[in-house]
N, C-alpha and C positions, 0 to 999 in steps of 0.2 A: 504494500500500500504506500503510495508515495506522499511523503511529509506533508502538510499543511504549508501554504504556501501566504510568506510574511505581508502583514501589512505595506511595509515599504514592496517589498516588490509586487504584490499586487497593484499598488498604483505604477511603479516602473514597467510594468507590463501594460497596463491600463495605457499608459502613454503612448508607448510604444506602439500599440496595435492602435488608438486612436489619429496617429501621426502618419508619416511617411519621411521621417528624419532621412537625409542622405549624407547632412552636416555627419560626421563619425566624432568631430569636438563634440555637437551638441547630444549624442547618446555619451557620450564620453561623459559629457557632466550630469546625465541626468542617472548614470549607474553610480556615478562619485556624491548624488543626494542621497540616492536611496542605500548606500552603506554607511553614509552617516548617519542614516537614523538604527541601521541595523547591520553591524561589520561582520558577521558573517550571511549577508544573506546569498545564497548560492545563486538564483538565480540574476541578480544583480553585478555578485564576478564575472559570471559567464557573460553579460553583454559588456563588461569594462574590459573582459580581453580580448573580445573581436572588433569590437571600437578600437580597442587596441592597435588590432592587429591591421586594421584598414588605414591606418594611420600610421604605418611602419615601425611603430615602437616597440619593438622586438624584447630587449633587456626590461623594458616597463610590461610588459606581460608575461614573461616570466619570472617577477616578482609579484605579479594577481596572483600566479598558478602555486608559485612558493609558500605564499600568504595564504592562499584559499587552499591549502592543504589535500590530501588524498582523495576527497569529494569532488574537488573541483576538477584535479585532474583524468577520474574515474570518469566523469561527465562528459568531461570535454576533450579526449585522447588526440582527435584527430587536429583541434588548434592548439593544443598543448603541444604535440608531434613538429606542426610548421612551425608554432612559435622557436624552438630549439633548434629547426633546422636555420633556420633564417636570423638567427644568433650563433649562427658558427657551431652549433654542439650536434655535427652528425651523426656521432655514435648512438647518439643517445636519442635522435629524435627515430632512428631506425627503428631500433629499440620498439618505442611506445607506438610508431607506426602499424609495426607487427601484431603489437597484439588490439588492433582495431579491425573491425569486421572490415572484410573488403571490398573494396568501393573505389571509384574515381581519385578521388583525394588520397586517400593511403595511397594509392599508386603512383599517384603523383608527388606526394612527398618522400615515399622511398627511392624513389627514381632520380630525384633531384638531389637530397641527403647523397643520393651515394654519387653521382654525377661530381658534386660539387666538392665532395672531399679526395678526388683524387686517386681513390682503390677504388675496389671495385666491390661489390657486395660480401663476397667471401670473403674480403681483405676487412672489410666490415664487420663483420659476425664475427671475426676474430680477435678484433680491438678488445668487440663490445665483451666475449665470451673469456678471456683473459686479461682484460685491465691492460695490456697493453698499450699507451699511448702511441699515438697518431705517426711521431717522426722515428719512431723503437722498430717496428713492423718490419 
């Protein structure tokens, strides 16, 4: 049964679906009211990291996902995934990639993760499955 869903973000929602915001500052600021009234509300991180992430702030959404704890990133795998790839942490966004149902996106972010670090997928798995860093390999 899924949690009751908080006053703050019942109106962040409320907003949201009453709007057609394309501003990504102005959802930006209206997930940044509604956890000030309520700092864990999950549904509220989830729209401050893809506001986020529309707004290229890579290192600022991976401090949402650090902040908002295993819930958030259980939630949201597949922008927790880009967020790390697009902050330079391929290993690790392969990783979380993986273990997301597959789909467009996870394909697209493992493709790119691995593209953009230079090995090659197995070169990949091996970092990620031995702690191996990146220039060791």
């Amino acid at each position: 049964m899924a949690a009751p869903i908080s006053a703050a973000a019942n109106s962040l929602l409320t907003l949201l679906r009453q709007t057609t915001i394309d501003d990504h500052e102005e959802v930006l600021k209206a997930a940044n009211a509604a956890l000030k009234k309520t700092k864990s509300d999950l549904e509220a991180q989830h729209v401050k990291a893809v506001a986020l992430l529309n707004l290229e702030r890579y290192d600022d959404v991976l401090k949402v996902f650090e902040d908002g704890g295993d819930r958030l990133k259980e939630r949201a795998k597949l922008e927790y995934a880009y967020a790390l790839y697009r902050a330079g942490h391929q290993v690790e966004a392969v990783k979380i990639a993986e273990a997301v149902d597959s789909g467009r996106g996870v394909r697209h972010v493992l493709a790119q993760a691995v593209g953009l670090s230079g090995f090659g997928y197995v070169d990949i798995r091996l970092m990620f499955d031995t702690g191996i860093p990146y220039g060791k390999l």
